[in-house]
N, C-alpha and C positions, 0 to 999 in steps of 0.2 A: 810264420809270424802273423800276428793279428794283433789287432787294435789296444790290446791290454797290454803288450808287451813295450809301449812307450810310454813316457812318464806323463803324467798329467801337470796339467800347471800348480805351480805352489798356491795352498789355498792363504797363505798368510802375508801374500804379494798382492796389494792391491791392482787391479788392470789401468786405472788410471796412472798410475807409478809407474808400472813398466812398459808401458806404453810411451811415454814421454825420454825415460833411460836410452827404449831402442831407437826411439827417434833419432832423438841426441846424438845415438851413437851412428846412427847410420848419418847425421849430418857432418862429425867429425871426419869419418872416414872420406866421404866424398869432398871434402873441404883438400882431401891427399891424398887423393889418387889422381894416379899421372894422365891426363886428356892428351889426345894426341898434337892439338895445335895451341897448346899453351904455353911452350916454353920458350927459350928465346929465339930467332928465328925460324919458327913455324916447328921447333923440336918439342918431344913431350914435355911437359910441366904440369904442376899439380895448382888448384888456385890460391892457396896458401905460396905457392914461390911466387905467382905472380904479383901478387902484395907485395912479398917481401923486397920484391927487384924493384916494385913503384917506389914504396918507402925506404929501401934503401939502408933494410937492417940486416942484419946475420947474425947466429947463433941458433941455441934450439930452443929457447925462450919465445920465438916470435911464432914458428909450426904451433907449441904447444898451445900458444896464447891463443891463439885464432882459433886451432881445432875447440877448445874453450868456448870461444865466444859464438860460435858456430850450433858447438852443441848445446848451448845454452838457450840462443835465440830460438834454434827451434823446439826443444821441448819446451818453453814459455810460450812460444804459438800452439801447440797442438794441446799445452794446457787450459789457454784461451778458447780453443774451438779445439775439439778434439777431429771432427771431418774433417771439415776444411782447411787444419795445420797438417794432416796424414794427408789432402788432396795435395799441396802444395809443396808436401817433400816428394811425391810420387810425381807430379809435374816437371819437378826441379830434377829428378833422378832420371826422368823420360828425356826431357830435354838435353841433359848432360850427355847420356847417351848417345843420341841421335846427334846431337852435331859437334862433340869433338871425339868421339872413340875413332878410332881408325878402319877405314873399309879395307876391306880385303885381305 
């Protein structure tokens, strides 16, 4: 296998466009993935539940909405600043990591 045998990027996507998409998307998914000390007494939860338990809503209207507004806010930062919106989702995903995934 070598190098040619992967696909190259589409030339008719621009990189600023997909760039902001995978952002997005990687902020939606972190927005529901389950951290270890988020849920209710110290059980996993995702921070989309934890909203929802503040606010105090239910259905699937409120995950979708969030992961939405989630993926929104950050590809409108990294459209804003394209470094420093890609620093500050790499931040946010370092941090995530380190202090609620679970050790051991």
């Amino acid at each position: 296998m070598n190098a040619d045998d992967f696909p190259t990027p589409a030339a008719d996507v621009a990189e600023r466009h997909s760039v902001r998409l995978l952002a997005g998307a990687v902020g939606a998914v972190l927005a529901n993935v389950e951290f270890a000390t988020l849920g209710p007494n110290g059980t996993a939860g995702s921070v989309v539940g934890v909203e929802q338990r503040a606010l105090g809503v239910d259905g699937l209207w409120f995950p979708v909405a969030a992961s939405l507004l989630v993926a929104g806010v950050v590809a409108l930062d990294v459209r804003r600043d394209l470094t420093g919106g890609l620093r500050r989702v790499l931040l946010a995903l370092g941090f995530l990591a380190v202090r609620l995934l679970p050790v051991g």
